[in-house]
C-alpha positions in Angstrom: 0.0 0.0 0.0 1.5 3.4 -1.1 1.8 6.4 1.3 -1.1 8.7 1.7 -0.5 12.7 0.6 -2.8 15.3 1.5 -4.6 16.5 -1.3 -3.4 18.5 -4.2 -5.5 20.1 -7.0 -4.4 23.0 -8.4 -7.8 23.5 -10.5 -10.5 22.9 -7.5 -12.4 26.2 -7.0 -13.2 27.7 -3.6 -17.1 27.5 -2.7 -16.5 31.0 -0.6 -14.3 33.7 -1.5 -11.5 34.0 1.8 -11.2 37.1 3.7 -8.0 39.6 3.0 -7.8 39.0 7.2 -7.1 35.1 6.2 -4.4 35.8 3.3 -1.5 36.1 6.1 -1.9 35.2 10.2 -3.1 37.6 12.6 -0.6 38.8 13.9 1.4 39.8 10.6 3.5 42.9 10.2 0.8 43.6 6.8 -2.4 43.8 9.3 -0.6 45.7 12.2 0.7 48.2 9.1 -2.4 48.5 7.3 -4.9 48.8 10.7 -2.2 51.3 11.9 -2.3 53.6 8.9 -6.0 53.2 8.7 -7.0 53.7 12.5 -4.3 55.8 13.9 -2.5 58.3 11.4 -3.3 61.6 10.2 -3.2 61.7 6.6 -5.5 64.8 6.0 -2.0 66.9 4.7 -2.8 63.6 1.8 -6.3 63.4 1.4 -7.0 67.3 1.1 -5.5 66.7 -2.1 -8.5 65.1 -3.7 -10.9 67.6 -4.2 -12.2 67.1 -8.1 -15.2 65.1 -8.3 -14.7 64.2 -11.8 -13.1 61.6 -13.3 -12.5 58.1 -12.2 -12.5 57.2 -8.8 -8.4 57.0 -7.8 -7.2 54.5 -5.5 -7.8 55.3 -1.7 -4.9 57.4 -0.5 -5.3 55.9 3.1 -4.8 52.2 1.0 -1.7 53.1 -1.2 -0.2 54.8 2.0 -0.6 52.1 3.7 1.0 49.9 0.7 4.1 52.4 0.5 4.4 51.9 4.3 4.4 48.4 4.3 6.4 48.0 0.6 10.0 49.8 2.6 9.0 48.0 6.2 9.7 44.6 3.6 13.2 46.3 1.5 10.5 46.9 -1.8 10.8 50.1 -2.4 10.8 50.3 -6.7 7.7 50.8 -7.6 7.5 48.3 -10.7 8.6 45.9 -7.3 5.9 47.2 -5.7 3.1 46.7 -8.3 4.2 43.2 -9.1 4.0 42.5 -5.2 0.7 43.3 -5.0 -0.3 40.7 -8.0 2.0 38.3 -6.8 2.4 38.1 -2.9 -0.3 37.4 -0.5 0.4 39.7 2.6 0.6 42.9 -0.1 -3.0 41.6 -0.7 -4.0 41.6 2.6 -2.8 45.5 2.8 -4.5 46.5 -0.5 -7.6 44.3 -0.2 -6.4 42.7 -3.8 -6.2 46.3 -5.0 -3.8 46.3 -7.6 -1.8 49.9 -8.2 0.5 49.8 -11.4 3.7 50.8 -11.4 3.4 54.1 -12.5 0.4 54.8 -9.9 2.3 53.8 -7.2 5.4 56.4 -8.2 3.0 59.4 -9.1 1.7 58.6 -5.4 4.7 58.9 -3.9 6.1 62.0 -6.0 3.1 64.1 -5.7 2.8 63.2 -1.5 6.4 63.0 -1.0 6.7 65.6 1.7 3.3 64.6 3.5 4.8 61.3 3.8 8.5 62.0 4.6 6.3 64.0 7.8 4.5 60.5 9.1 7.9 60.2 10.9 7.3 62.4 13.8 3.8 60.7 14.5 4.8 57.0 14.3 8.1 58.3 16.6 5.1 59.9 19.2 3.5 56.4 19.1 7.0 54.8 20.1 7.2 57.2 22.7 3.6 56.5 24.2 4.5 52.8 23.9 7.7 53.4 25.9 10.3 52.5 23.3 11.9 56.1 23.2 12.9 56.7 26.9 16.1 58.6 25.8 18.4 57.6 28.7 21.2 57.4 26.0 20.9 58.4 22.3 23.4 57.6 19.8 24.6 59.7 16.8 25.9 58.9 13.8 25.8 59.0 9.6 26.0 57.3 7.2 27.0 57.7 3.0 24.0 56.5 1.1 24.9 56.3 -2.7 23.2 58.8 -4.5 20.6 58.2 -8.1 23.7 59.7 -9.4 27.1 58.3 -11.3 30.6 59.9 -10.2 31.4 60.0 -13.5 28.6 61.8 -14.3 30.2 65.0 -12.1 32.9 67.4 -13.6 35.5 69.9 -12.1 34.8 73.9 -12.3 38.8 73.5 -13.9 37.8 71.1 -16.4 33.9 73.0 -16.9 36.6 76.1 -18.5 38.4 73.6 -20.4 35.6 71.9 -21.9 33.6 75.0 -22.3 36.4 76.9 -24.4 37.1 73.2 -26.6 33.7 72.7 -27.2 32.6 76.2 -28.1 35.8 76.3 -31.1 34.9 72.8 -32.0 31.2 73.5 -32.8 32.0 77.2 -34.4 34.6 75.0 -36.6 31.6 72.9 -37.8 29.2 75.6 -37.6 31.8 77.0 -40.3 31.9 73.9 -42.0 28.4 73.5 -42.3 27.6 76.9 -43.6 30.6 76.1 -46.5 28.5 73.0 -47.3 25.5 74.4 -47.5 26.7 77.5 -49.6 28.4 74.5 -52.2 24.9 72.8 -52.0 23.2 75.6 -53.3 25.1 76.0 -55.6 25.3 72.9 -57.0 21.8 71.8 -56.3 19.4 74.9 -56.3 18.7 77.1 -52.9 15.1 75.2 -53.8 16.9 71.9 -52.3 16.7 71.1 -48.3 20.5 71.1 -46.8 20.4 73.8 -43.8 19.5 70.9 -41.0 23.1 70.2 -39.0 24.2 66.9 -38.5 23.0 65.2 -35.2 26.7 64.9 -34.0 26.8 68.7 -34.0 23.1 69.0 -32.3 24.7 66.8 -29.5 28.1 68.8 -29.0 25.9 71.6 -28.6 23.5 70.4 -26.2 26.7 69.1 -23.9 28.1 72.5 -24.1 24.7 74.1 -23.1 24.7 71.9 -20.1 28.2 72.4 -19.4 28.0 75.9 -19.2 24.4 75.6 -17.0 27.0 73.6 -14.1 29.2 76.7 -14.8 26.9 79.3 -14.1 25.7 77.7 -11.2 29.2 76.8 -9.5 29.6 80.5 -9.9 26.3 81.7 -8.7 27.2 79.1 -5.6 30.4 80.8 -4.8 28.9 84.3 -4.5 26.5 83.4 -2.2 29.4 81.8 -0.1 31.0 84.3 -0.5 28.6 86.8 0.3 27.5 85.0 3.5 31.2 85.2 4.7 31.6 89.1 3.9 28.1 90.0 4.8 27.9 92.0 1.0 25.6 91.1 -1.8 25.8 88.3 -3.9 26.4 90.4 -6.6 29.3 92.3 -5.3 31.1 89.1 -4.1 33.2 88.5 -7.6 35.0 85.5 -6.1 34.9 82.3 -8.8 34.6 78.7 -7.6 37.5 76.7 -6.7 39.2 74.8 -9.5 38.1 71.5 -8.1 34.7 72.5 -6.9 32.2 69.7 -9.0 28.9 69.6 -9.9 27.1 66.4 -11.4 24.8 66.5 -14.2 22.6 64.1 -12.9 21.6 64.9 -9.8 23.1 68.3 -9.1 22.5 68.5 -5.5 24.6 64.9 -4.5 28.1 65.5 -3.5 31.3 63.2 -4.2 31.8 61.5 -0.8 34.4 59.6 1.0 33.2 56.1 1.3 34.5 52.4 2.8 36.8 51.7 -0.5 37.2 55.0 -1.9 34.9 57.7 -3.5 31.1 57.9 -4.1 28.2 60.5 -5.3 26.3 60.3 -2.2 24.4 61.7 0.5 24.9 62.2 4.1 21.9 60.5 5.8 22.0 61.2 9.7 20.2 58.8 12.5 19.9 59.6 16.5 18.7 56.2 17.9 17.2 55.8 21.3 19.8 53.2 23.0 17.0 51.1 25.0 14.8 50.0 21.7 17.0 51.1 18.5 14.1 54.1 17.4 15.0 56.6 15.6 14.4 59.8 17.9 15.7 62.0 15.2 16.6 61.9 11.8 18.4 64.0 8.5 19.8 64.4 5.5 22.0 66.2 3.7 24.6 67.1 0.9 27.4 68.3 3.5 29.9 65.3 4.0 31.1 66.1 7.4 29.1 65.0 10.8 30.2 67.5 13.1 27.8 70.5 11.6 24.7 68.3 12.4 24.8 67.5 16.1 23.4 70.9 17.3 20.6 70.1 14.4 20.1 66.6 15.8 19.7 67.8 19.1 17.0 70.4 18.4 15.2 68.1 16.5 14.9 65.0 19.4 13.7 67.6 21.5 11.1 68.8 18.6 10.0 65.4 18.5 9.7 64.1 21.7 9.1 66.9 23.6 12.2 65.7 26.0 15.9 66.1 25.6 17.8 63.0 25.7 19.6 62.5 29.1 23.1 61.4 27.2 24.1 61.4 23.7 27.1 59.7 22.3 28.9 60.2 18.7 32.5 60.0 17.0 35.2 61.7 16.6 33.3 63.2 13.3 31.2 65.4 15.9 34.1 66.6 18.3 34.2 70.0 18.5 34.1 73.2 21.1 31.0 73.9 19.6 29.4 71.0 19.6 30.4 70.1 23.4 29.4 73.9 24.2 25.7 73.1 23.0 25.3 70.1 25.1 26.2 71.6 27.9 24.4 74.2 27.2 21.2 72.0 26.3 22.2 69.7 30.2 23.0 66.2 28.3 26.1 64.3 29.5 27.9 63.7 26.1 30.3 61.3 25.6 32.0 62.4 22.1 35.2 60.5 20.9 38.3 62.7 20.9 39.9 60.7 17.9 39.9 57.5 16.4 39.4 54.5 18.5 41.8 51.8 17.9 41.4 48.7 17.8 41.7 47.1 21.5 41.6 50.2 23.0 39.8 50.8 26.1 38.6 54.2 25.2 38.3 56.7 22.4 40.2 59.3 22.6 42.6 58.9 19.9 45.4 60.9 21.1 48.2 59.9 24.0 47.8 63.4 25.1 44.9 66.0 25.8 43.8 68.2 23.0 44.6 71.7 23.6 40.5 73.2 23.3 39.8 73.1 26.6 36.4 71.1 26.5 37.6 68.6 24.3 40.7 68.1 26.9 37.8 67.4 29.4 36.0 64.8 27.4 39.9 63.6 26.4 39.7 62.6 30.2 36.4 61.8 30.8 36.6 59.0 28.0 40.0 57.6 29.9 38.8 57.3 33.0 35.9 55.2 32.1 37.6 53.1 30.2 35.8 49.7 29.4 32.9 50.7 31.0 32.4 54.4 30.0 28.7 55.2 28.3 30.6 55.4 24.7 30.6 51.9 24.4 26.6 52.2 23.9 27.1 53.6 20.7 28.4 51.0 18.4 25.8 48.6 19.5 23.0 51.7 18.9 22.8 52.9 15.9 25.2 51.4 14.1 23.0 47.9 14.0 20.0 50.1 12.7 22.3 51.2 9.6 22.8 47.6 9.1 19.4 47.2 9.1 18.6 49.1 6.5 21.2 48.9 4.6 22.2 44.9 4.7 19.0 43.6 6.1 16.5 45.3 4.1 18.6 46.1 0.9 18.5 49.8 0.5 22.1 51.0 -0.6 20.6 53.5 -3.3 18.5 56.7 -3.2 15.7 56.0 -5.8 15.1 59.8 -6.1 17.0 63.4 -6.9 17.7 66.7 -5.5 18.0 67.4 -2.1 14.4 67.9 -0.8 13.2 64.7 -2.4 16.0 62.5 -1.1 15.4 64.2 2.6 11.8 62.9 2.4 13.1 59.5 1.2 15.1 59.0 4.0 12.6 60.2 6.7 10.4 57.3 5.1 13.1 54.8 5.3 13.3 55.8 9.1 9.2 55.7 9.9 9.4 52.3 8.4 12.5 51.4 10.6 10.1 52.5 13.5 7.0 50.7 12.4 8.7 47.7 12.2 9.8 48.4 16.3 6.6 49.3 17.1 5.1 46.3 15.5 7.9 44.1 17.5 6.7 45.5 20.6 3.1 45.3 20.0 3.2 41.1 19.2 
């Protein structure tokens, strides 16, 4: 007698249809997203958008929300990913009721709302708070380089902008010259009746590359009088200063910077995260197109106090934040920092860096506050804080690329990254 297998039959119809509540278990990460959007956000900044009564009904803005929500809680955050999740995966069902956005839906969504939705942050960060996972005995601050929509190579040098401008320009006169010889022998030897004035598409391109290359060039420029005019307090007019030589500007995406990265060089971003130590939420969160840390912290600060409505007790960073000015404001603010003096090596018991105290004489404080704790100073909480929660979100959930460009897009991207980074706590602590 053969073995016995449960049944099998791919063609046998259901008598009733199953519930979206029965597509994944109960207590899923898809209903806990989807109930929360629904039940406890505000998304009026969202829905006020849709005031035309004509037209075809859209897709609910509380549902594809819900969907983007859910899509970067799970590392999908293309939209063509998106769209074929929600044909092909059962717990995307669950959060669009079998609702199924395409592609280009889902990214018109997320452009037009972009802002609105980088803003669900703060309220998802005040349910963590009312749920006790952001108790800010100790916050940890850090950033990170994410790559930006951008190629390197895309990016060129103010030095080589003049260089390429002045080549280009004689190289297209030269066929511009050329061109107008031709056409005058043309004429002549086929009528002025015949066509022959169009120019060549290989000229139509040089052009167009030296239009854009003198756009970057004008803009560098226009970049360094306003630098220059914040430093000397004159107009921007007045200041006649011209970039630096090996100031750059990318094509691409004009706002992303080159960036020092693990390995070498990168067009990036600088995305910043201050992560409660206790639960790993992000109390506060940035980003930006500077490459250096230390400029942030008094930001940072600010903004966990914004959020929360409580300053964090201690705060720990690198060396990347050590500054007078930076130790200034948290004393000044009452939080006991703990703020590496220079690189940690490895083995060491502390972070100082240096065998001998800094000269600034708040720096040479923290020098010898970091010493004397030793092993068991508050720094060590930093490391296993928020640099697990760039992990995260980098390793464990995939996302090494900014999907949009320019700087106010990319900002609102990342605060979406972080509300789903907090969701996912919440969720954790609500099973």
């Amino acid at each position: 007698m053969g073995k016995t297998f449960r049944e099998w039959n791919p063609e046998q119809r259901m008598l009733l249809p199953p519930s979206v509540e029965e597509f994944v278990p109960a207590g899923d990460v898809a209903h806990f997203v989807r109930d929360l959007v629904q039940q406890s956000l505000d998304l009026s900044a969202i829905t006020a958008e849709y005031r035309e009564e004509r037209g075809f009904p859209p897709y609910h803005p509380v549902m594809m929300t819900a969907l983007l929500l859910y899509a970067y809680c799970q590392g999908v955050y293309s939209s063509r990913r998106i769209a074929k999740a929600c044909e092909q995966r059962v717990d995307f069902m669950a959060v669009t009721a079998m609702n199924r956005p395409d592609f280009r839906t889902i990214s018109d969504f997320r452009q037009r709302h972009l802002a609105a939705l980088g803003q669900l942050f703060v309220q998802v960060l005040k349910m963590c708070a009312r749920a006790g996972l952001a108790k800010l005995g100790h916050v940890a601050l850090d950033g990170t380089k994410l790559k930006a929509n951008a190629s390197r190579h895309k990016a060129m040098s103010y030095r080589r902008m003049k260089e390429s401008e002045a080549r280009l320009a004689a190289e297209v006169a030269s066929w511009l010259d050329q061109a107008e010889a031709t056409d005058a022998a043309e004429d002549e030897q086929y009528g002025e009746g015949r066509r022959g004035d169009e120019l060549p598409d290989w000229v139509a391109n040089k052009q167009r590359r030296l239009e854009k290359i003198r756009e970057a060039k004008a803009a560098l420029e226009a970049e360094a009088r306003q630098k220059a005019a914040e430093r000397t307090g004159t107009s921007g007019e007045a200041a006649p200063k011209p970039p630096a030589d090996k100031a750059q500007r990318n094509f691409t995406d004009p706002d992303s910077r080159i960036m020092k990265v693990a390995g070498g060089f990168e067009q990036a971003y600088n995305a910043q995260a201050a992560v409660d130590a206790d639960s790993q939420v992000i109390v506060a969160q940035h980003l930006t197109n500077h490459g250096a840390d230390a400029q942030h912290l008094p930001a940072m600060l600010g903004q966990i106090k914004a959020n929360t409505g409580r300053q964090a007790a201690e705060v720990s960073a690198d060396a990347g934040y050590c500054s007078e000015t930076n130790l200034r404001e948290a004393t000044r603010r009452h939080i006991s920092a703990y703020i590496a003096t220079g690189r940690q090596r490895h083995g060491q018991a502390h972070a100082t860096g240096e065998r001998r105290a800094p000269t600034g004489p708040r720096t040479a404080a923290m020098w010898r506050k970091l010493r004397r704790g030793g092993w068991r100073s508050r720094y060590r909480l930093r490391k296993q804080t928020v640099e697990p929660v760039f992990g995260l979100i980098k390793q464990a959930r995939g996302f090494r690329q900014l999907l949009l460009r320019g700087l106010t897009n990319v900002q609102s991207e990342w605060a979406l990254l972080c509300t789903a980074h907090n969701l996912l706590k919440l969720a954790a602590a609500a099973a």
